[in-house]
ROLUM-558528 format. One line per field, with one value per residue (C-alpha): residue in three letters; z, x, y. Coordinates in steps of 0.05 Angstrom, whole numbers. Layout:
# ROLUM-558528
type	Ala / ...
pz	Z / ...
px	X / ...
py	Y / ...
***
This chain:
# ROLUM-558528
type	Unk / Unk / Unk / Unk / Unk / Unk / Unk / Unk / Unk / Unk / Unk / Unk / Unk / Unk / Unk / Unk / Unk / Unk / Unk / Unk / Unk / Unk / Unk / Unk / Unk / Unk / Unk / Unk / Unk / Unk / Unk / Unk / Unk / Unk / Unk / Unk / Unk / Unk / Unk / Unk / Unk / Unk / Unk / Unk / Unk / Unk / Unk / Unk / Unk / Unk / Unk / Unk / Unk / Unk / Unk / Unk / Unk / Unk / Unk / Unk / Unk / Unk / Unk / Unk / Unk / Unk / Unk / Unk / Unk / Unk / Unk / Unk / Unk / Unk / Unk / Unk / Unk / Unk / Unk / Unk / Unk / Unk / Unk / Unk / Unk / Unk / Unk / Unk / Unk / Unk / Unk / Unk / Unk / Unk / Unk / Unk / Unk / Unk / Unk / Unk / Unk / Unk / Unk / Unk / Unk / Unk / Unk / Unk / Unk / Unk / Unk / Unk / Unk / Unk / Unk / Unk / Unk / Unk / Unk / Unk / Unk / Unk / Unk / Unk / Unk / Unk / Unk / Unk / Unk / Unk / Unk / Unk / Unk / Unk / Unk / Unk / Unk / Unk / Unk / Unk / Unk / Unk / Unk / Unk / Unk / Unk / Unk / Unk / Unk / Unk / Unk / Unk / Unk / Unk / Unk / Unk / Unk / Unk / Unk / Unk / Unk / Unk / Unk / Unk / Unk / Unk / Unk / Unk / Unk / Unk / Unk / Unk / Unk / Unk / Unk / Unk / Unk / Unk / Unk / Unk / Unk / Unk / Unk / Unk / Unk / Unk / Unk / Unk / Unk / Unk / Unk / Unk / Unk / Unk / Unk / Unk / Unk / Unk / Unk / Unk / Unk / Unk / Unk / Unk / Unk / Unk / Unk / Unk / Unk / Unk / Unk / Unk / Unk / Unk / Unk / Unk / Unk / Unk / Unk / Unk / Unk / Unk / Unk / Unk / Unk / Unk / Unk / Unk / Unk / Unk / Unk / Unk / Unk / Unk / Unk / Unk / Unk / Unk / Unk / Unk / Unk / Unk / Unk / Unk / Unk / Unk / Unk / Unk / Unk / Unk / Unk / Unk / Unk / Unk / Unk / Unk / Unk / Unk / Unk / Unk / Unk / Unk / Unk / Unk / Unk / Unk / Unk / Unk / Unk / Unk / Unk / Unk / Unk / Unk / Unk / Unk / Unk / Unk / Unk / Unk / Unk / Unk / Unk / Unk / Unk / Unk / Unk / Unk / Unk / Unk / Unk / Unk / Unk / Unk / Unk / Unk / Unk / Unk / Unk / Unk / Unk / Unk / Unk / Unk / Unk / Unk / Unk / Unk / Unk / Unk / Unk / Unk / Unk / Unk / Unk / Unk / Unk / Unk / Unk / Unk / Unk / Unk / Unk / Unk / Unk / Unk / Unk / Unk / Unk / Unk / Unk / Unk / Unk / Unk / Unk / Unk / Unk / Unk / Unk / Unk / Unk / Unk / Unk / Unk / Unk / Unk / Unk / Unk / Unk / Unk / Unk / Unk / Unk / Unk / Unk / Unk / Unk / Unk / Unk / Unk / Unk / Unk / Unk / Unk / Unk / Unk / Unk / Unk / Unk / Unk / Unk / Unk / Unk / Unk / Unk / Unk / Unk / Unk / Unk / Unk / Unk / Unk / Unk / Unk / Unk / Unk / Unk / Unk / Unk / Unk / Unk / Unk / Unk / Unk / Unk / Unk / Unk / Unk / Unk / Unk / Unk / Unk / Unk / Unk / Unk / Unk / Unk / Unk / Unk / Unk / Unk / Unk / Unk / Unk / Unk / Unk / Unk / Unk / Unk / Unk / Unk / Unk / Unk / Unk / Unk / Unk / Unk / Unk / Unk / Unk / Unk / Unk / Unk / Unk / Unk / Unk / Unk / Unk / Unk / Unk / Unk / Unk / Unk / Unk / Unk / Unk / Unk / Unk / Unk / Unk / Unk / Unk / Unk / Unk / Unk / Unk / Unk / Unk / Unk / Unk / Unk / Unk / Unk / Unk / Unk / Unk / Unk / Unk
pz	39 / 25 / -36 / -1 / 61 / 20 / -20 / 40 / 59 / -4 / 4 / 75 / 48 / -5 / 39 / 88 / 24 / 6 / 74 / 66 / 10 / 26 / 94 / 70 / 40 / 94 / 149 / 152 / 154 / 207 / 251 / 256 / 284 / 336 / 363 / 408 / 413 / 429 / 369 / 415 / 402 / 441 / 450 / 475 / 409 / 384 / 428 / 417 / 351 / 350 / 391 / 345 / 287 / 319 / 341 / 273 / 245 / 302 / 283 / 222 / 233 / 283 / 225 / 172 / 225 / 245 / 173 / 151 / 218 / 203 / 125 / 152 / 198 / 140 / 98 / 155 / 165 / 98 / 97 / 159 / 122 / 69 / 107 / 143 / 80 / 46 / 109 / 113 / 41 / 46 / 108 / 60 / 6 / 60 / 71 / 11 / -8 / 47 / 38 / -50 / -20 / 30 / -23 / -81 / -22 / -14 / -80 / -88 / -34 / -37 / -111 / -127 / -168 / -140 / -140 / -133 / -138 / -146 / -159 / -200 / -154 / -143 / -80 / -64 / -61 / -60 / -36 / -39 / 3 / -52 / -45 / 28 / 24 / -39 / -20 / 48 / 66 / 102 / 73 / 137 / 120 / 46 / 36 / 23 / 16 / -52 / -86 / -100 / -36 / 1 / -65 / -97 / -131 / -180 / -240 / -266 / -278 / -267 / -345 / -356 / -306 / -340 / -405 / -399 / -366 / -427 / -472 / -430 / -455 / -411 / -413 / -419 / -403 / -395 / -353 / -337 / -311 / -343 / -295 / -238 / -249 / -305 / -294 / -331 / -314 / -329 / -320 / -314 / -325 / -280 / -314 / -305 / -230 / -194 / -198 / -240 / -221 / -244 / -226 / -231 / -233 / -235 / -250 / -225 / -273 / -251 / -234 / -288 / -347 / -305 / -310 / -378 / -385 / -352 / -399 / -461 / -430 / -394 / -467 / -498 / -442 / -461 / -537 / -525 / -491 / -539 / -593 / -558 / -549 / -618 / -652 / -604 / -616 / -692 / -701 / -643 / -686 / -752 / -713 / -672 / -738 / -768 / -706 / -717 / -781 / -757 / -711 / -753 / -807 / -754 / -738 / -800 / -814 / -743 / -758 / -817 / -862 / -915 / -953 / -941 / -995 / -1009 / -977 / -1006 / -993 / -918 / -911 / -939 / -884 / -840 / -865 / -861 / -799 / -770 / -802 / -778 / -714 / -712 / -737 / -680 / -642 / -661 / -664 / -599 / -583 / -618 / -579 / -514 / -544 / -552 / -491 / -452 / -488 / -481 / -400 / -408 / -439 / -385 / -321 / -312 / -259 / -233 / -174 / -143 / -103 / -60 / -89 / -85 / -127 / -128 / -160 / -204 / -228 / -228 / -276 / -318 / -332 / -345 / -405 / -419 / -432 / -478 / -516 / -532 / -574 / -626 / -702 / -689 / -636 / -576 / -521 / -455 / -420 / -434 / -400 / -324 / -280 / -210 / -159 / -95 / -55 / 19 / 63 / 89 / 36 / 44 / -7 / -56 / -68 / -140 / -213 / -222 / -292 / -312 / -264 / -295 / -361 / -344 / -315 / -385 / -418 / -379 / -394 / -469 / -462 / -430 / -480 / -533 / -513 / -497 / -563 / -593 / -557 / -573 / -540 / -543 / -506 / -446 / -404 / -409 / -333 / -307 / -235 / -203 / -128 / -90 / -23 / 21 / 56 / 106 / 65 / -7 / -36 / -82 / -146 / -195 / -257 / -285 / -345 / -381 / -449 / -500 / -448 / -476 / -505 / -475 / -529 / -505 / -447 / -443 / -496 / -467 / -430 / -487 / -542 / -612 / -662 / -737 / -798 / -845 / -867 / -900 / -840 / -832 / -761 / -753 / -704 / -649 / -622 / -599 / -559 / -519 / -456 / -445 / -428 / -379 / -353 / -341 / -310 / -254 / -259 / -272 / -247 / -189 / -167 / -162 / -193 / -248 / -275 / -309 / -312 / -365 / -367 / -402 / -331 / -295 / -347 / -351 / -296 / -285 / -218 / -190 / -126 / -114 / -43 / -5 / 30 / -46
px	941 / 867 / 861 / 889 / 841 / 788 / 809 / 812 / 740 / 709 / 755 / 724 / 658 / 654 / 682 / 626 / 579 / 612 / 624 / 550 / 567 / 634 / 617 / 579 / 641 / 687 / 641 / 671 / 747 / 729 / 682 / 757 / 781 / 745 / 742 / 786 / 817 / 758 / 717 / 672 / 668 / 712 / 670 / 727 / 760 / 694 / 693 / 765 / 756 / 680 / 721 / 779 / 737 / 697 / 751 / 779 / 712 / 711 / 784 / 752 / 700 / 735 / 797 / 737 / 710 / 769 / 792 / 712 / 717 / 779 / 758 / 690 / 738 / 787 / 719 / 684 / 747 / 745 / 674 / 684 / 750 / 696 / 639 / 677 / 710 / 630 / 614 / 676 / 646 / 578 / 588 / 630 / 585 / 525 / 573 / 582 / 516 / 488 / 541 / 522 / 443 / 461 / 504 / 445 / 391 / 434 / 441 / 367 / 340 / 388 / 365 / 350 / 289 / 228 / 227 / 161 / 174 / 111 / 84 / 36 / -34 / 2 / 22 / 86 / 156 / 205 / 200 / 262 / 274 / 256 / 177 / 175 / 185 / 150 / 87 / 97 / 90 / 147 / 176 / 144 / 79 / 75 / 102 / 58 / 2 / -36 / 1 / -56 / -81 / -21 / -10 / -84 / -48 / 4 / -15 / 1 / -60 / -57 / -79 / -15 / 24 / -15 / 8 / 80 / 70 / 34 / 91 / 140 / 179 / 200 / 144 / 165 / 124 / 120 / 67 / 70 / 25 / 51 / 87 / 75 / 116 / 147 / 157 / 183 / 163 / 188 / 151 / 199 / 167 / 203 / 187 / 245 / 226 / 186 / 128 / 123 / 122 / 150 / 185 / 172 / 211 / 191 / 241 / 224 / 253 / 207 / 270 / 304 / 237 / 229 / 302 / 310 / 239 / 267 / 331 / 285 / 237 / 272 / 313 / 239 / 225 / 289 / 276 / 205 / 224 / 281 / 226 / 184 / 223 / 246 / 184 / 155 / 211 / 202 / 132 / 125 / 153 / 109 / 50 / 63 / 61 / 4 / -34 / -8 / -33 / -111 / -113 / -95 / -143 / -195 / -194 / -191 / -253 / -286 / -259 / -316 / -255 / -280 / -345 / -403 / -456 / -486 / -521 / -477 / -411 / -439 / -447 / -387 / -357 / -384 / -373 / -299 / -302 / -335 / -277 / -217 / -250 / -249 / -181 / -155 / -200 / -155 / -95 / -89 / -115 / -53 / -6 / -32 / -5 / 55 / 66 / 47 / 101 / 155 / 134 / 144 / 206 / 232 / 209 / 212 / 266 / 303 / 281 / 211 / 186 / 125 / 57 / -12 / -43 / -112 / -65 / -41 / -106 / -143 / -81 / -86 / -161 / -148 / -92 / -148 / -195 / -147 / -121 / -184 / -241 / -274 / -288 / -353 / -336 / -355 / -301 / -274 / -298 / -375 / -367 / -383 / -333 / -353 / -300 / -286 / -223 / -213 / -198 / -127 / -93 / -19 / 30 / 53 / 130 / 135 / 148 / 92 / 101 / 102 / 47 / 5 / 21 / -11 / -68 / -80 / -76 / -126 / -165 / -155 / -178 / -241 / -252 / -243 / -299 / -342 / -349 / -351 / -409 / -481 / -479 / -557 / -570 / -539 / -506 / -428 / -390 / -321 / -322 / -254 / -239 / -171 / -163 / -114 / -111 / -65 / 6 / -21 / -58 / -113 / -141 / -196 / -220 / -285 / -321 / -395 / -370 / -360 / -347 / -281 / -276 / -248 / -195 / -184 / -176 / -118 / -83 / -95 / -24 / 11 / 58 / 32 / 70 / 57 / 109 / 42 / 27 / -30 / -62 / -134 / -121 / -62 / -95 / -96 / -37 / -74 / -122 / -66 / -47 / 36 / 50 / 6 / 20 / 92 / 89 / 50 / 77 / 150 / 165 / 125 / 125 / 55 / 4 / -51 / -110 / -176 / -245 / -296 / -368 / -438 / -472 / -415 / -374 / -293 / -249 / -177 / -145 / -92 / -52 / 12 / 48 / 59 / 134 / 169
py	-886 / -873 / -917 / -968 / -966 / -960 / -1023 / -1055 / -1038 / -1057 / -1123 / -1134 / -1120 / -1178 / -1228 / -1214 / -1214 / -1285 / -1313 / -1351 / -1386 / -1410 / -1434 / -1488 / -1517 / -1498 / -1526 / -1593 / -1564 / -1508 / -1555 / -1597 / -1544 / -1526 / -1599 / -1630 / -1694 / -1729 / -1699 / -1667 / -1586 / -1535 / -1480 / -1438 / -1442 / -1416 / -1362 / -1335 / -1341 / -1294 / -1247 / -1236 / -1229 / -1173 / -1138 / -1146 / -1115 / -1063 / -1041 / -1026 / -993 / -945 / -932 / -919 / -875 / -845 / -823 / -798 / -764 / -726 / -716 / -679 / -635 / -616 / -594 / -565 / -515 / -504 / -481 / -445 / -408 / -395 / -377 / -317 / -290 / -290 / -254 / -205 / -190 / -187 / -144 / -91 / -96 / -78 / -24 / -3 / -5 / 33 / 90 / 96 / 93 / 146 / 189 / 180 / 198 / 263 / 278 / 279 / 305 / 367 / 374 / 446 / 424 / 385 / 312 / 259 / 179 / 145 / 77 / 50 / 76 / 151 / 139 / 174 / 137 / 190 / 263 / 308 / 374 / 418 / 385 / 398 / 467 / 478 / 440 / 457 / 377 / 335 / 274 / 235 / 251 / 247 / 174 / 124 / 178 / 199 / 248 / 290 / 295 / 315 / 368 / 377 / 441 / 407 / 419 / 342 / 303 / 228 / 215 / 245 / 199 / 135 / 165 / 165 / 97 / 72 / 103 / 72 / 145 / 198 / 265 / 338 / 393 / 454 / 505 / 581 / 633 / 700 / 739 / 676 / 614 / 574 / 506 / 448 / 386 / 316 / 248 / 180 / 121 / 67 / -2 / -41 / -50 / -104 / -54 / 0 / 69 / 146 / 201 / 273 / 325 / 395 / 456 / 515 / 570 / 624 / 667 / 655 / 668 / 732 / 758 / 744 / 790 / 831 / 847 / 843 / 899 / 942 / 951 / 960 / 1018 / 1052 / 1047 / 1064 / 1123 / 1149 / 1135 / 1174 / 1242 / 1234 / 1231 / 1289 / 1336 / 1323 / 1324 / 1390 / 1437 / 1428 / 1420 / 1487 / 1515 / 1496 / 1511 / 1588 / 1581 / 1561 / 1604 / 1663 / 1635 / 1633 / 1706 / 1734 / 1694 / 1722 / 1800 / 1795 / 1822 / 1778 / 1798 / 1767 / 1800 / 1733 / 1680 / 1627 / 1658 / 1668 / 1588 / 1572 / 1620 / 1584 / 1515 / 1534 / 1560 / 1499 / 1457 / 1501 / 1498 / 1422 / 1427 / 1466 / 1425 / 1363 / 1398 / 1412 / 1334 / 1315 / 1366 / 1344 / 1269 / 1301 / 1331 / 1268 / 1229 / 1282 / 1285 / 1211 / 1210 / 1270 / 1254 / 1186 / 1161 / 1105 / 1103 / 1095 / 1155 / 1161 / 1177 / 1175 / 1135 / 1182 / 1236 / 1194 / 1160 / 1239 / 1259 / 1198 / 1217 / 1287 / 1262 / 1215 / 1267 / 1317 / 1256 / 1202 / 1222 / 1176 / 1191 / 1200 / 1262 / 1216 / 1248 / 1205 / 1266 / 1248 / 1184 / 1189 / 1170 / 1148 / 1145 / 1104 / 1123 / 1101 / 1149 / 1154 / 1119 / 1115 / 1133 / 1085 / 1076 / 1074 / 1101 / 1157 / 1174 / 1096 / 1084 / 1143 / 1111 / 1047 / 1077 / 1119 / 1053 / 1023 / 1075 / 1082 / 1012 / 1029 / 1087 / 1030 / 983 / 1028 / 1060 / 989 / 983 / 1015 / 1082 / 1097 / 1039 / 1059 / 1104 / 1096 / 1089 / 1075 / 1054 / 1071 / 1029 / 1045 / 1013 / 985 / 914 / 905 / 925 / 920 / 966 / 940 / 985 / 960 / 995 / 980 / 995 / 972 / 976 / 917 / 848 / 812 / 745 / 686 / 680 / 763 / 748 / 697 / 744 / 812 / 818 / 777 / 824 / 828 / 808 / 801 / 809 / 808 / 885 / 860 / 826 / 861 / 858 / 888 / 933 / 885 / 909 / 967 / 930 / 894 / 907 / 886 / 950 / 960 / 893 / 902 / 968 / 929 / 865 / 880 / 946 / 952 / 870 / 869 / 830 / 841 / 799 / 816 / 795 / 808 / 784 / 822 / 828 / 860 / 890 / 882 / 890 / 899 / 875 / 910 / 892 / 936 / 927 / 981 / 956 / 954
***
C-alpha cells in the first residue's frame, strides 16, 4: 500500500515536471476542446477543468498528508513507549545509585580508623566520624577547608601528600610517641579522577602497641623479680659469711694480740686494717643491695595502696645512700639534696615498692652523671619538687651533673639490647631508663619525659594522677 502511494507521488511529480514541455504540443488538441461550436473559447470548460485538477492535486496532498501524519504518530508513540521505559530506568538507577552512595558513605564514616579525602590544594573532601571526634572538628566545618588548619597537629606534612601524588603509589607510615600513640598512616593517591587528590587514613593502634607491652613486661617484672630473690638468697649466705670472717679479722687486729715490735710490721697492721675496713665497708654496701632486692621481690603487691610519695622518695634516698658509691669513694650521701614538698600532699594510690624502685633508679642515674662530671668544679645538688595540680600530682628530679645528649635523650626510656659481648659499650644498658619508665608509664598510667641542657641540668618529669 505504501509503495504504491508513493509510486503514485513520484508519478504525479514528473508529470507536473513534464507538463511544460508537452503542452506546447498538446496546445492545438486541448485549445479544441475547450471551444465550442463556433470556435470561440468556452471558458467554463476551462474552469471545470482547473477545478478538477486541483482537487485532484489537493486529494493528494491531503492522502500524502494523511499517511506522513499517521507515520509521525506510530513513531512518536514509539518514542514516547521509549522515553518512559529510559526514565523508569534512569529513575532506578538514581535509586540505586543513591542507596550504594548512602551504604559506601556509611561504611566510611562509621570506620573505626580516621579518614581525610583531599584534593589536589589540601583542601578536605571527605571526613569520617572517627576525624570528628579525634580532631574534635565536625564534618560541616572541615569540608572545603585546609586540612592543616582545621588539624595543625597531624603529624602528615604536605611534602609527603605531593610525594605519594608524584609516585602515583600508595604511602605507609608509621609514627609513635613511646608510651603515647602509635599510628599507622596511609596516603592514597586518587589519579584516575577528573582532579587528582588522596586519601588518608590513619590507624590508631595505640591500644593495641600498649597491650601487647604490656604482656611482654609484666612477664619481664615477674622474671625480674624471681631473678631477683634467687640471686639474693644465693649470694646472702656466702656473703654473711665472709662478713663474719672480717669482722673477726678486724678485732683480733684491734685486741693488739698480734706483735708489733717493729715499725714495719706496725704499718703493715695498719695497711691491713685500712683494707679489711674498706672491705667491710663494701660488704655491707653489697648486703644492703641485697636486701633491697629481696624487699623487692617480697613486698611488692598486686594491688596499688595509698602512699605518700615524700616517704617514698626519703626511703629511696636512704637505699640510695647504702647502695651507690663510686671507685673513687665519692658516696650519694656527699651530694646535697635540697628538697621541695607542698604542704598537704595527698596520698598517692599506687605500687610503693615499684614506685620506690623507680625513684632509686632515677637516682642511680643522678649519682651517674654526676660523677662523670668534674667534681672540683662544683658543688654536686639534686633538687627534689613534689606538688599537686588539681588531681595529678606532679614530681621532678633534678640534678647538675653531666647534661645528656640529644641522641640520649630520645634513647633514655628505650631497652638495650646487644647479642655482641665484645661491644665496648655494653654498659649502656646501665644508663637506660625502661624500667623506670614503665613503672610510671605502665603501671601507674602516668606520664614521664626528660629534659637535659648544661645551664639547667637534667630533669625528669613526672605526672602521676591521683584518681587511678
Amino acid at each position: 500500500m505504501q509503495q504504491s502511494v508513493n509510486r503514485f507521488i513520484y508519478f504525479f511529480i514528473a508529470a507536473l515536471f513534464l507538463l511544460p514541455s508537452s503542452a506546447l504540443h498538446a496546445s492545438l488538441g486541448l485549445g479544441q476542446y475547450f471551444k465550442d461550436e463556433r470556435g470561440t473559447t468556452n471558458w467554463q470548460y476551462v474552469a471545470n477543468f482547473s477545478s478538477g485538477v486541483l482537487i485532484i492535486i489537493l486529494s493528494v496532498v491531503a492522502l500524502i498528508l494523511l499517511l506522513t501524519w499517521r507515520k509521525a504518530h506510530r513513531a512518536n508513540r514509539e518514542l514516547t513507549l521509549i522515553r518512559n521505559e529510559l526514565e523508569l530506568r534512569v529513575e532506578q538507577r538514581t535509586v540505586e545509585l543513591k542507596a550504594s552512595e548512602s551504604y559506601i558513605a556509611n561504611i566510611l564514616r562509621s570506620l573505626p580508623l580516621m579518614l581525610v579525602g583531599l584534593n589536589n590544594k589540601g583542601q578536605i573532601t571527605h571526613w569520617n566520624r572517627q576525624a570528628e571526634e579525634i580532631a574534635g572538628v565536625s564534618t560541616a566545618e572541615a569540608l572545603g577547608m585546609d586540612l592543616w588548619q582545621i588539624y595543625p597537629t597531624i603529624s602528615i606534612t604536605p611534602a609527603q601528600i605531593e610525594q605519594a601524588l608524584n609516585s602515583n603509589e600508595p604511602m605507609y607510615i608509621k609514627q609513635s610517641q613511646s608510651g603515647l600513640y602509635y599510628f599507622n598512616i596511609t596516603i592514597y593517591p586518587l589519579q584516575g579522577q577528573g582532579e587528582p587528590g588522596a586519601v588518608i587514613l590513619i590507624d590508631d593502634v595505640t591500644q593495641k602497641i600498649l597491650a601487647e607491652n604490656m604482656l611482654v613486661h609484666n612477664d619481664k617484672i615477674a622474671s625480674m623479680g624471681e631473678l631477683a630473690a634467687t640471686m639474693a638468697h644465693d649470694i646472702n649466705a656466702p656473703l654473711q659469711a665472709i662478713l663474719f670472717d672480717l669482722s673477726s679479722f678486724q678485732s683480733l687486729l684491734t685486741s693488739g694480740k698480734l706483735m708489733q715490735t717493729q715499725g714495719e710490721t706496725s704499718q703493715e697492721i695498719e695497711r691491713l686494717n685500712h683494707l679489711l675496713a674498706d672491705a667491710s665497708d663494701k660488704g655491707r654496701n653489697v648486703a644492703a643491695i641485697i636486701n633491697n632486692l629481696l624487699t623487692f621481690a617480697r613486698q611488692r603487691t598486686d594491688k596499688k595502696m595509698p602512699a605518700q610519695v615524700p616517704d617514698l622518695l626519703e626511703h629511696a634516698l636512704q637505699l640510695a645512700g647504702d647502695v651507690l658509691v663510686s671507685t673513687h669513694n665519692f658516696r650519694f650521701s656527699d651530694i646535697q639534696i635540697a628538697r621541695h614538698y607542698d604542704d598537704n600532699l595527698p596520698s598517692l594510690p599506687c605500687y610503693n615498692i615499684e614506685l620506690q624502685q623507680a625513684f632509686l633508679s632515677l637516682f642511680r642515674h643522678a649519682f651517674d652523671a654526676i660523677t662523670e662530671s668534674n667534681l672540683t668544679t662544683y658543688a654536686p645538688c639534686i633538687r627534689i619538687h613534689v606538688s599537686k595540680s588539681y588531681d595529678t600530682l606532679w614530681i621532678r628530679i633534678n640534678h647538675n651533673g653531666t647534661p645528656l645528649s640529644d641522641e640520649e635523650q630520645m634513647a633514655l626510656f628505650e631497652p638495650f639490647f646487644s647479642n655482641d659481648e665484645s661491644n665496648p659499650h655494653i654498659n649502656e644498658a646501665g644508663k637506660r631508663l625502661s624500667f623506670a619508665y614503665f613503672i610510671i608509664t605502665e603501671q601507674h598510667e602516668g606520664h614521664m619525659a626528660v629534659t637535659s641542657d648544661t645551664e639547667s641540668g637534667t630533669t625528669f618529669h613526672m605526672q602521676l594522677s591521683l584518681d587511678s
